[in-house]
C-alpha positions as CSV (number, residue, x, y, z in Angstrom):
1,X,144.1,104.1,122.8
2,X,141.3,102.1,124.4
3,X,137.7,102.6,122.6
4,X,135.1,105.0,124.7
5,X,132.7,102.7,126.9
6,X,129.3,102.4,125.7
7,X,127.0,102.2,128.5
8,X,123.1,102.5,129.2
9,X,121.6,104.4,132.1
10,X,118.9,102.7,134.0
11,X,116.4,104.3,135.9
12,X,113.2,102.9,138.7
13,X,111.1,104.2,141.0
14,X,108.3,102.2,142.6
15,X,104.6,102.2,142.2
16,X,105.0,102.6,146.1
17,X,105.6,106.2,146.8
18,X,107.2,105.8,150.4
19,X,110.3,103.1,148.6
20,X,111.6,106.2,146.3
21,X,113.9,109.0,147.3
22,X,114.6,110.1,144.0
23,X,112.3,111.2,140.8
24,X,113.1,109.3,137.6
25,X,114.2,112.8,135.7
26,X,116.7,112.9,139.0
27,X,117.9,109.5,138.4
28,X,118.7,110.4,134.5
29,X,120.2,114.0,135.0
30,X,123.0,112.3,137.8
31,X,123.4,109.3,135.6
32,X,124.2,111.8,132.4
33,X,126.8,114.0,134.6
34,X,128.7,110.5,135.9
35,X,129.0,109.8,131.8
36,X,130.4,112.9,131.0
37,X,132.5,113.3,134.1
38,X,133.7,109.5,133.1
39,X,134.2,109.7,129.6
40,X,131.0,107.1,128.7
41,X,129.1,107.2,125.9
42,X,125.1,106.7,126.6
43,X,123.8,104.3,124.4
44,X,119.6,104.1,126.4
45,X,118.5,105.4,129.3
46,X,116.1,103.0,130.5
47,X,113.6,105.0,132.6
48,X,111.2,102.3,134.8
49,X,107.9,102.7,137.0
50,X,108.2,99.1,139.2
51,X,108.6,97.4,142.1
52,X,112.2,96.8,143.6
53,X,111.4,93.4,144.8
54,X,110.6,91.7,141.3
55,X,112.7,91.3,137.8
56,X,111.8,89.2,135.2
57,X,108.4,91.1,135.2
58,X,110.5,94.7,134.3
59,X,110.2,95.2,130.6
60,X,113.1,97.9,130.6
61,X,115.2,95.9,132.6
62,X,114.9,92.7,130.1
63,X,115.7,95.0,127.2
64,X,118.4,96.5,129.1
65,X,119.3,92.7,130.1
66,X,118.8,91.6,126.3
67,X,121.1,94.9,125.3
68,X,124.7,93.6,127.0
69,X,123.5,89.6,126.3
70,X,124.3,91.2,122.8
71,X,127.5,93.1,123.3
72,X,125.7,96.1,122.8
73,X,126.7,98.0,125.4
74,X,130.0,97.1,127.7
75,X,128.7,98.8,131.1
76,X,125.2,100.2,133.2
77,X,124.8,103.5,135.3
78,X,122.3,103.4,138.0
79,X,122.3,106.1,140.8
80,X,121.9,103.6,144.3
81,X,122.0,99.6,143.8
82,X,118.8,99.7,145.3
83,X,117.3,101.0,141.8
84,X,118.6,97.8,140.2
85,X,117.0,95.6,142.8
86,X,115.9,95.6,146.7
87,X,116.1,92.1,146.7
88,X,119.5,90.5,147.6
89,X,118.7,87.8,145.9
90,X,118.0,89.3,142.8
91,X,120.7,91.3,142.7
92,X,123.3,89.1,143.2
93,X,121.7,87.2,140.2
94,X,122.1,90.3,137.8
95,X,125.3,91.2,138.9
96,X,127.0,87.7,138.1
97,X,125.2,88.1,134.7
98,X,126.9,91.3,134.3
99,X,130.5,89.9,135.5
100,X,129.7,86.9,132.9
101,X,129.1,89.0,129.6
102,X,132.0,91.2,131.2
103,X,129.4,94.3,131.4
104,X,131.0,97.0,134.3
105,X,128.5,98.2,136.8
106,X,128.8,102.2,137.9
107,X,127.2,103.4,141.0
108,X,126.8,106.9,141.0
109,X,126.1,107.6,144.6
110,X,127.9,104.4,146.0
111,X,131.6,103.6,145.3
112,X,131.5,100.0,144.2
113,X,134.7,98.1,142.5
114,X,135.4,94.6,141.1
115,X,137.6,93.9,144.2
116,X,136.8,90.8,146.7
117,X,135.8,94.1,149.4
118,X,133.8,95.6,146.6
119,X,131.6,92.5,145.9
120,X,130.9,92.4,149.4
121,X,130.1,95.5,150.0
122,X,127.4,95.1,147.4
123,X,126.6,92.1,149.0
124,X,125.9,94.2,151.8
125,X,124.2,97.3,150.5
126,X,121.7,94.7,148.6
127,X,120.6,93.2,152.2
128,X,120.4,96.6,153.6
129,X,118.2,97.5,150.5
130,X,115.9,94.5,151.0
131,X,116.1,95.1,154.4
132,X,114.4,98.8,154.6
133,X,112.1,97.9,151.9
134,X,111.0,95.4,154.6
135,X,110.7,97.8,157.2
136,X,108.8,100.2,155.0
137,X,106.4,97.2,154.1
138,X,105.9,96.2,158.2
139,X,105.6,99.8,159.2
140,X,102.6,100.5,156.4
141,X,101.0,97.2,156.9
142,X,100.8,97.6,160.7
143,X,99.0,100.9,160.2
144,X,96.4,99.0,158.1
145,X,95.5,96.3,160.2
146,X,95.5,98.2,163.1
147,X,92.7,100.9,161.6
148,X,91.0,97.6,159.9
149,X,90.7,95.7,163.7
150,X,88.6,99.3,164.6
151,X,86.5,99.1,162.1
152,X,88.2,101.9,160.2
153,X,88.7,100.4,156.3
154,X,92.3,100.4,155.3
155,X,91.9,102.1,152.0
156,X,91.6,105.3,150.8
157,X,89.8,104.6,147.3
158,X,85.8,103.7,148.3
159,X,83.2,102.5,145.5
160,X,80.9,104.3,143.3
161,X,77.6,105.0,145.5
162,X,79.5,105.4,148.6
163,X,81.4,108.3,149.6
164,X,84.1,109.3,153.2
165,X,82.4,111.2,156.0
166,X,85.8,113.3,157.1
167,X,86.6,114.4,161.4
168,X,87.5,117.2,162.3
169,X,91.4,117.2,161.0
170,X,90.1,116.2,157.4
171,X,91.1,112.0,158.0
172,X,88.5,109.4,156.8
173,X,86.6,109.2,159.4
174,X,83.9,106.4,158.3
175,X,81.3,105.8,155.1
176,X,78.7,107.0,153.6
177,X,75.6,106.3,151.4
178,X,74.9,108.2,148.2
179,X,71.3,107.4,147.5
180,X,71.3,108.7,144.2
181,X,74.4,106.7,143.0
182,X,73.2,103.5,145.6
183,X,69.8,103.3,143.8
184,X,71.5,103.1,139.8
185,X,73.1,100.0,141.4
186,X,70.2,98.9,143.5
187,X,67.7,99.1,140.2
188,X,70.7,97.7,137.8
189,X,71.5,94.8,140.3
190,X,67.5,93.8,140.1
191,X,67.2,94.0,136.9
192,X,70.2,92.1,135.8
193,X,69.3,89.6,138.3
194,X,65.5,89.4,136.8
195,X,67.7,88.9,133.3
196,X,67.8,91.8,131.3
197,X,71.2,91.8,129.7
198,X,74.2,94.2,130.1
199,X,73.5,96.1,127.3
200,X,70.2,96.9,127.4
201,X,70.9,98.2,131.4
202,X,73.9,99.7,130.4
203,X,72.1,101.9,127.4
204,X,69.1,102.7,128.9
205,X,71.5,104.3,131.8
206,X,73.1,106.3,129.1
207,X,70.0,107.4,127.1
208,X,69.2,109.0,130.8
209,X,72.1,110.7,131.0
210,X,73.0,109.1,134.4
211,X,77.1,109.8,135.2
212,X,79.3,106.7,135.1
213,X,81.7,106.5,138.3
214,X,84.5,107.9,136.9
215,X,82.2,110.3,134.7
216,X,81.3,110.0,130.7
217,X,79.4,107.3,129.7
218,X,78.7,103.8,131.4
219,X,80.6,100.5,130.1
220,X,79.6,96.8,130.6
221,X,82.6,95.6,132.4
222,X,82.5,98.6,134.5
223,X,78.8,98.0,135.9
224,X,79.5,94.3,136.1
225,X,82.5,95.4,138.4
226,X,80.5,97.2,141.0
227,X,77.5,95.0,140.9
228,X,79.8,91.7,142.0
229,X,81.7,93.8,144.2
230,X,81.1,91.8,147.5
231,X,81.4,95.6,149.3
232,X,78.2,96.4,147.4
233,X,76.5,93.8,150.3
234,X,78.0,95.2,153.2
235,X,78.3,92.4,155.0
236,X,80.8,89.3,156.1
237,X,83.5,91.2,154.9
238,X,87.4,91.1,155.2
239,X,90.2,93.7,154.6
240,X,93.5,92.2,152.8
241,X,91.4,89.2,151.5
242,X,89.6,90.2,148.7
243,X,89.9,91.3,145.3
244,X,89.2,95.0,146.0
245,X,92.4,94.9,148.7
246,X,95.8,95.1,146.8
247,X,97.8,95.5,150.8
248,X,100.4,92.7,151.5
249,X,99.7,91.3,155.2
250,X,101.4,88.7,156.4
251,X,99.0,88.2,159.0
252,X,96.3,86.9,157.2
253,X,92.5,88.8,156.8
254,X,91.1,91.2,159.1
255,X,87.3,90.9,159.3
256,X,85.3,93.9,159.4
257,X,82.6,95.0,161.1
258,X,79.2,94.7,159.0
259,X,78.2,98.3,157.6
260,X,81.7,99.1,157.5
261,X,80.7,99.4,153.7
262,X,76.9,100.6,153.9
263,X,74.4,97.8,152.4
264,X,73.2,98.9,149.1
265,X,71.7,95.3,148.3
266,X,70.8,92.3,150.1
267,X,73.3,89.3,150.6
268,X,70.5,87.2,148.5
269,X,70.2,89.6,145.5
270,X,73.8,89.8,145.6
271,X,73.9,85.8,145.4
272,X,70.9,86.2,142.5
273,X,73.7,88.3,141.0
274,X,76.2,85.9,140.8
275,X,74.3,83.3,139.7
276,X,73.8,86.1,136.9
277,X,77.2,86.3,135.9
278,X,78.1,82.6,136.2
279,X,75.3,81.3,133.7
280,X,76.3,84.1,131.6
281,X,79.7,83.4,131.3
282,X,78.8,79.5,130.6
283,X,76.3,80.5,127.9
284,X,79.1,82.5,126.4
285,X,80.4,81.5,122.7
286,X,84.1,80.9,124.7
287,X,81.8,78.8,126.8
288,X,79.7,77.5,124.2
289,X,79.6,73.6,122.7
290,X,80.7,75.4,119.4
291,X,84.3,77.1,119.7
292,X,85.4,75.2,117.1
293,X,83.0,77.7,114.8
294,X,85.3,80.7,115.9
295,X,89.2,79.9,114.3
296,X,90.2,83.8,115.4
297,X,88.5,83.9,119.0
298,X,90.8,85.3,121.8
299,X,92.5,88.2,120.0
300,X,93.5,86.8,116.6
301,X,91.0,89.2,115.1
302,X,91.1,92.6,115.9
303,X,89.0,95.9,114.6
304,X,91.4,97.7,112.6
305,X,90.2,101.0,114.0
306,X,90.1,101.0,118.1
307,X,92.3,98.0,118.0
308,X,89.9,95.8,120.5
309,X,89.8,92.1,120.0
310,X,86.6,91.1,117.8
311,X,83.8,89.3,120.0
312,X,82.1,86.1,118.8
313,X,78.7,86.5,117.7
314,X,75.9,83.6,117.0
315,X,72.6,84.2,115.9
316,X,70.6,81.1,116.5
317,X,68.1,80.2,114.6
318,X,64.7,79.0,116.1
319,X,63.5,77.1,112.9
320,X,65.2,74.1,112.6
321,X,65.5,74.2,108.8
322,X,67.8,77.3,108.7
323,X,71.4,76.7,110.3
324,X,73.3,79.0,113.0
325,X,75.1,82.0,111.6
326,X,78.9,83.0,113.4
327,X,80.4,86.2,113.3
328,X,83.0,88.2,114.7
329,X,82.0,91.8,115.5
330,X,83.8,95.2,117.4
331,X,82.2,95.2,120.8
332,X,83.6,98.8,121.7
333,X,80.7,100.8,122.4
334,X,80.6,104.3,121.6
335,X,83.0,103.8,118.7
336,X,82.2,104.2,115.4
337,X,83.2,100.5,114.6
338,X,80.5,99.6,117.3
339,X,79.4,95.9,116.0
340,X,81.1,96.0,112.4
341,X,80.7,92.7,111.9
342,X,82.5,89.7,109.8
343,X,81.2,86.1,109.0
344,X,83.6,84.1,110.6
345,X,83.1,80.8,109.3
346,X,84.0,83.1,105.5
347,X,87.1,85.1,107.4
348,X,88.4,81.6,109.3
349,X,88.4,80.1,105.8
350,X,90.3,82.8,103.8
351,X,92.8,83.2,106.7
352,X,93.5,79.9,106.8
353,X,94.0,79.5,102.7
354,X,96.1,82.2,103.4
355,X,98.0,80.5,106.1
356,X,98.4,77.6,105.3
357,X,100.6,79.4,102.0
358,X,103.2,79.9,104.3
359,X,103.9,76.0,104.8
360,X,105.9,76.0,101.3
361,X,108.3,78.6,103.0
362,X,110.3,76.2,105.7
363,X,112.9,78.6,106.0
364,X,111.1,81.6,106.6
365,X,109.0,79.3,108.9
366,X,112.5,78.7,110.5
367,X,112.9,81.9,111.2
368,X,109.6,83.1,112.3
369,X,109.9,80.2,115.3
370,X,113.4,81.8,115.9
371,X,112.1,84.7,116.3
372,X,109.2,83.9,118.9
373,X,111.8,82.5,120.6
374,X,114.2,85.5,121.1
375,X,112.7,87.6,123.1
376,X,112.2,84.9,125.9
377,X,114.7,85.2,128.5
378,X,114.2,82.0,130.7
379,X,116.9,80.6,129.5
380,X,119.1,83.0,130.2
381,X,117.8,83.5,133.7
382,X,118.2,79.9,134.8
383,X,122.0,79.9,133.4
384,X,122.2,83.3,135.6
385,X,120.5,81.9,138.2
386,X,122.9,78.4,138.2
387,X,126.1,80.5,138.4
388,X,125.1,82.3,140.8
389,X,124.7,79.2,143.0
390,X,127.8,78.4,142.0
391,X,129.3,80.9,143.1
392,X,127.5,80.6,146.5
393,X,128.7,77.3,147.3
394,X,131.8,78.2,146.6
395,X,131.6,81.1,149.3
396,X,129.9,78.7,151.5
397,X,132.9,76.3,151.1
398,X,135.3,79.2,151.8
399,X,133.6,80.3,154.8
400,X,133.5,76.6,156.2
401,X,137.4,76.6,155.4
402,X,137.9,79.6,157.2
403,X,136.0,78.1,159.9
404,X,138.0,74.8,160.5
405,X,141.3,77.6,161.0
406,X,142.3,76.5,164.6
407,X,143.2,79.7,164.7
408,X,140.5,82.0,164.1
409,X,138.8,83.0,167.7
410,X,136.0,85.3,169.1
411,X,134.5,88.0,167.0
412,X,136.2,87.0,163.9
413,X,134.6,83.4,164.4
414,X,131.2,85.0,165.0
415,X,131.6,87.5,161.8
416,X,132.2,84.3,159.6
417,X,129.5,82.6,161.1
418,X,126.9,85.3,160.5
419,X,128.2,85.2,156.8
420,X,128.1,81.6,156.5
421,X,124.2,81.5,157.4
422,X,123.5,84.8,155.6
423,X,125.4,82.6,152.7
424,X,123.1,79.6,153.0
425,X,119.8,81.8,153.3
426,X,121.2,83.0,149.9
427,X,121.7,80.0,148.3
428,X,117.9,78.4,150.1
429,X,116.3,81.4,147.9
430,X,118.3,80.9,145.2
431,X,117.2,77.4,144.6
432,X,113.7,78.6,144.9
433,X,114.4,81.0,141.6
434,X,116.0,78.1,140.2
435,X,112.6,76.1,141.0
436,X,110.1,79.1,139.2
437,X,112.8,79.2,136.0
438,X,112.9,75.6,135.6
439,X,108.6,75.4,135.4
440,X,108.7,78.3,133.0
441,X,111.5,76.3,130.8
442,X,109.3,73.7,130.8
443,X,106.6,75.4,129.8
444,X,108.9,77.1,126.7
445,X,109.8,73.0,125.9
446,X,106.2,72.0,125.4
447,X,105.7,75.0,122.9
448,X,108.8,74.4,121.4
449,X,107.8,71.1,120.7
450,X,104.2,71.9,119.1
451,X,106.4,73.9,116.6
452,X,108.5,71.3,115.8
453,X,105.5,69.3,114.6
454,X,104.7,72.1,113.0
455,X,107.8,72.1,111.2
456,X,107.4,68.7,110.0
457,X,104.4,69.6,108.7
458,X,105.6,71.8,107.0
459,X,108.3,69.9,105.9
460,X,105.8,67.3,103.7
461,X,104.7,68.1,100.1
462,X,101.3,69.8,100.2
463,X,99.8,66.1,98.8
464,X,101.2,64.7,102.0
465,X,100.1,67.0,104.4
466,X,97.5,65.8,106.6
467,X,94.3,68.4,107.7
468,X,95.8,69.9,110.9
469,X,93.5,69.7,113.9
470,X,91.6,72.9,115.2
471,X,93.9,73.1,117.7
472,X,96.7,73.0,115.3
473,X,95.7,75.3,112.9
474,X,95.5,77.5,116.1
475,X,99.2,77.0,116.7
476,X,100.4,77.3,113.2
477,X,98.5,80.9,113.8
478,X,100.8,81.3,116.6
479,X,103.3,80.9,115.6
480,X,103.3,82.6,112.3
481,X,102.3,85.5,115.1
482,X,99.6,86.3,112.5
483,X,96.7,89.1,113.5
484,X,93.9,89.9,111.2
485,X,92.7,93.6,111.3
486,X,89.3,94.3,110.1
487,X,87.8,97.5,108.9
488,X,86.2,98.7,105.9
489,X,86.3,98.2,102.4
490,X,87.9,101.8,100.5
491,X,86.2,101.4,97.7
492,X,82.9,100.0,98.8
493,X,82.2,101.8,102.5
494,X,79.3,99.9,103.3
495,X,81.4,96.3,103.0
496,X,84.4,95.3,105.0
497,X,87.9,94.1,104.4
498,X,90.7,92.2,106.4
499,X,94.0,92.4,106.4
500,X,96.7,90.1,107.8
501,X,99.7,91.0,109.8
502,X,102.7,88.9,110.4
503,X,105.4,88.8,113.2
504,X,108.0,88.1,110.4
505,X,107.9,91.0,107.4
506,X,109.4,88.6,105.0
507,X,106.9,86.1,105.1
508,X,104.7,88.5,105.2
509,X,105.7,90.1,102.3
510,X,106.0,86.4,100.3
511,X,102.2,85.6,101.1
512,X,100.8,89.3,100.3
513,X,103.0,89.0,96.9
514,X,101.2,85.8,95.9
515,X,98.7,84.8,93.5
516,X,96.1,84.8,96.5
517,X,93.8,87.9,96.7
518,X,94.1,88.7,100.8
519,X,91.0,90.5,100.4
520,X,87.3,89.5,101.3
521,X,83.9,91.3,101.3
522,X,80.7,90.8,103.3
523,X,77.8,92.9,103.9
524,X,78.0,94.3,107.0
525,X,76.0,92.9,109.5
């Protein structure tokens, strides 16, 4: 008697309202009822908010994907193909994965079989898919660009200090000033333009009680948004060019007429602005001639209570007899962890001693690069993606057979020829997903190699082992996927503590079991 089929259901709808016919909670109840009416076992559902058109990017897809790579599951339930992918291409690349690891496809509301017919009629249905999603893309883009050539802006959402003036059937009808909200942003932009920092704008603005945009309590990043906003000007602007304009026109920008947006500032504060930002961002410690002085910078240190990368810190010292002082401090404001702070030349030399401990362990090393490597699916995709141009050619050089039959005449000529060039259109996009797989592979063969030097490393006795560089020690860091959480201490409150976190438990359990003491204390800053 042949085993029940274990299956997982898989769900999408798209971020774009107008591509979805059915709700996810729709997708899963019909899914459900074709298992039980089929006798197959549901191993995940798999429930998905994306777009059709992409599928690398879909996180429940790859585990799906990574689920029948490893004979977990022997089949997939959607509800329409188009769930799986609108994109012919795309879905003629999962489907011969599917058919490669022997996984059965079930459509719930289409009848789809393994036959020659059946993989043409998918063929089909996929280019229909693709095709509507085109139509629905034209048909929305045209109304866009034709309300953005009148003057009329093509979005719905407008800025903080602005507000929509509605006709007489409640449409947008044109924009608005809101004084009140258009002079916070007048006064901050002057100010931060004079050079008065962020923080000191961004406080005083709270100690006033003045509203952020979306309400609560005003944030740096959100200020510096709407104050290099080019909207916030008024002028020279362009709909479906800028940052602030997420609509897909294939037509290129559409200028707008000036006060579309009403002027809050002047084009040469604005530039004053800008100029703001840019020598900020230079004088930055990312930016700084000392990033050396930060081992942990970009996310390697983390508060252990809001989770929030640490900032870099450095408190310069006028007098040239006492040295620069680094630290790594919380930069979450309105948090209790708000500026904990850490030496970091202290932390970067503990977590390295504690580090570089896991060189003597080249097996677990072994298997913490193995690991890394796992959930990266490039591979995979460019074997899919190179049988499915197999495959293609060898349709094309069917199609080319049947078209040398002497005796093969009007329509039935014609048909083949349509599928022949629909054939090669497949196999021209094809080679362009080969293309984007093959840069990513390299890209996975560079890091692949920086562990392998690793490795060696590691390989030598600890007297042979050479000081790695900076930018080595960064890599080991990587690829131990270490993380070092800071909070406070429990038994001193006032003090604070670290603790390290590893992408492999084992090694991670090896290094906290060690005579090293993983614990360090500092006054708080």
């Amino acid at each position: 008697m042949n085993q029940p089929l274990i299956i997982d259901i898989y769900c999408r709808v798209s971020t774009e309202d107008q591509e979805d016919n059915s709700s996810l909670d729709e997708q899963e109840s019909s899914g459900r009822k074709y298992c039980a009416e089929h006798s197959l076992i549901v191993g995940m559902v798999h429930r998905e908010v994306y777009s059709g058109y992409q599928y690398r990017e879909r996180k429940k897809l790859s585990l799906l994907r990574e689920r029948y790579r490893e004979g977990k599951v022997q089949g997939v339930v959607i509800r329409t193909l188009d769930r799986l992918s609108r994109s012919q291409v795309h879905n003629a690349i999962l489907m011969e994965e599917m058919e490669h690891y022997e996984v059965a496809l079930y459509c719930v509301k289409e009848d789809i079989d393994d036959t020659p017919m059946g993989k043409f009629i998918r063929m089909v249905l996929a280019f229909v898919a693709e095709m509507e999603r085109e139509k629905i893309m034209d048909r929305t883009n045209s109304g866009r660009i034709s309300r953005a050539m009148e003057g009329k802006v093509p979005v719905a959402k407008v800025p903080y200090g602005r507000k929509w003036i509605l006709d007489s059937d409640g449409g947008h009808e044109s924009i608005e000033l809101v004084e009140e909200e258009a002079a916070v942003l007048r006064k901050a932009a002057q100010e931060y333009a004079a050079g008065v920092s962020l923080n000191s704008i961004v406080a005083k603005l709270n100690e006033q009680g003045v509203p952020a945009a979306m309400g609560g309590i005003w944030h740096n990043g959100s200020l510096l948004r709407l104050l290099t906003d080019p909207r916030i000007t008024g002028r020279n602007l362009q709909a479906f060019a800028s940052r602030w304009s997420t609509a897909k026109n294939r037509l290129g920008a559409v200028d707008l007429p000036d006060d579309t947006y009403p002027q809050i500032i002047s084009p040469e504060l604005y530039e004053r602005v800008i100029a703001r930002t840019e020598y900020n961002t230079l004088s930055s410690p990312r930016k700084s001639a000392e990033p050396e002085m930060f081992l942990l910078r970009g996310g390697l240190a983390r508060c252990k209570y809001c989770g929030n990368a640490m900032g870099t810190y450095i408190s310069r010292r006028p007098d040239t007899n006492r040295k620069n002082e680094y630290f790594y401090r919380c930069n979450t404001r309105g948090a209790e962890c708000f500026h904990h702070a850490l030496s970091a030349i202290a932390l970067d030399k503990e977590v390295w001693s504690l580090a570089s401990l896991a060189a003597d362990h080249q097996q677990l090393i072994e298997r913490s690069i193995a690991l890394a490597s796992k959930h990266d699916m490039l591979a995979a995709d460019l074997a899919s993606v190179e049988r499915t141009i197999t495959v293609c050619k060898g349709t094309i050089e069917n199609y080319e057979a049947d078209l040398g039959d002497p005796g093969l005449r009007g329509n039935t000529r014609a048909g083949i020829r349509q599928l022949l060039n629909t054939q090669y259109e497949l196999l021209e996009t094809l080679e362009g997903e080969r293309a984007k797989a093959t840069v990513h592979s390299v890209d996975m063969e560079r890091q692949k190699a920086v562990y392998e030097r690793l490795l060696e490393w590691c390989r030598k006795t600890k007297e042979e082992r050479e000081n790695l560089s900076y930018t080595g020690k960064r890599d080991f860091l990587e690829l131990l996927g270490m993380t070092v959480f800071v909070g406070r201490r429990k038994d001193r409150y006032h003090e604070l503590d670290w603790d390290a976190k590893l992408r492999l438990p084992e090694l991670e359990a090896v290094l906290r079991d060690s005579s090293f003491s993983v614990s360090l204390s500092h006054e708080q800053a």
